[in-house]
Every structure is written in C-alpha cells, then in structure tokens.
C-alpha positions as CSV (number, residue, x, y, z in Angstrom):
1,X,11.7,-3.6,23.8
2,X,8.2,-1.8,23.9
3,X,6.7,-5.1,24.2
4,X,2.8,-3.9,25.4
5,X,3.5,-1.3,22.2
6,X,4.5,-4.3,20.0
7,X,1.2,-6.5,21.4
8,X,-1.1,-3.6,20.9
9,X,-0.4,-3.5,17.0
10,X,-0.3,-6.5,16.7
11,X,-3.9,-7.4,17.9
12,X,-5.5,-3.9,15.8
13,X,-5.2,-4.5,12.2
14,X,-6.8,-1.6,11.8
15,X,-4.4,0.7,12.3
16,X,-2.7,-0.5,9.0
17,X,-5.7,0.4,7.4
18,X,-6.5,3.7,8.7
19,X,-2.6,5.0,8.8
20,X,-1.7,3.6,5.4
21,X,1.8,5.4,4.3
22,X,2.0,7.5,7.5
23,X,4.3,7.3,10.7
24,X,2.9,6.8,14.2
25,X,4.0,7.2,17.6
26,X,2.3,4.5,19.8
27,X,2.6,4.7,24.0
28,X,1.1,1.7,25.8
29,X,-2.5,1.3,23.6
30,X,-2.7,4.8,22.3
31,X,-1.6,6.7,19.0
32,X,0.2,9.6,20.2
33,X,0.5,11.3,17.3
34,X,0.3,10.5,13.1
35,X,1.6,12.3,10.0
36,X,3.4,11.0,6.5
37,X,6.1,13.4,7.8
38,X,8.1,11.6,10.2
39,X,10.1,15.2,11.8
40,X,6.7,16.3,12.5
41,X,5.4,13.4,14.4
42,X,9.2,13.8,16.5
43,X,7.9,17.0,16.9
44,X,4.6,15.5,19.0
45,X,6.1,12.7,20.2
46,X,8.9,15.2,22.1
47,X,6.1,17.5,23.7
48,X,5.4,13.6,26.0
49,X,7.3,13.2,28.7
50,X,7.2,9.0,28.0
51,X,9.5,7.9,24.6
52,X,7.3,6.3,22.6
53,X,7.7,3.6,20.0
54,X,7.1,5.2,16.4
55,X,6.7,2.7,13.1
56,X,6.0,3.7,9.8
57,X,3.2,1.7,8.6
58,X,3.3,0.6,4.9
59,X,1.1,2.0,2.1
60,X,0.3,-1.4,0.7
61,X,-0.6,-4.2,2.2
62,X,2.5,-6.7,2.9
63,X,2.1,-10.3,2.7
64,X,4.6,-12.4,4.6
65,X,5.1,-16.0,3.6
C-alpha cells in the first residue's frame, strides 16, 4: 500500500481541484506527472525509476455519505 501517497492526497484537496478529470502519478508528496490520457502519464511515470501510485481524479466533485 502507498500509504505516505495515500496521506499526501488526502491532506491537499486541492489537487481535486486543480486536476479535475485528469490522471496523476503521485511519488511520496510530489505529482510526477498529469494528463486526461492515462498511456501518456504511463509513459512519464516509466521514465522514474520509483513505481508510483497513479489515480484518476473525478471531474465532479463526489460527495460520500
């Protein structure tokens, strides 16, 4: 489990905001790479040597009761 990965979303709700609809590729506390094309963020996130965790984040806000 990428738990520090996990923790680092977690805490910046911003990243919902300012990646809305696109895929990311998060190692430790950094945004490796981002595009709404999830091959081409594989294709960043394979130039790292580290795997890192990559999430699509939604378009619209989710509210979860």
């Amino acid at each position: 489990m990428r738990e520090t990965e996990h923790n680092w979303l977690a805490n910046h709700p911003e990243i919902t905001k300012e990646y809305r609809g696109e895929y990311v590729a998060v190692i430790g506390e950094k945004i490796v790479a981002h595009n709404p094309d999830i091959d081409r963020v594989i294709d960043e996130a394979e130039k790292i040597e580290e795997l890192p965790l990559i999430m699509r984040v939604p378009k619209d806000e989710v509210l979860v009761v």
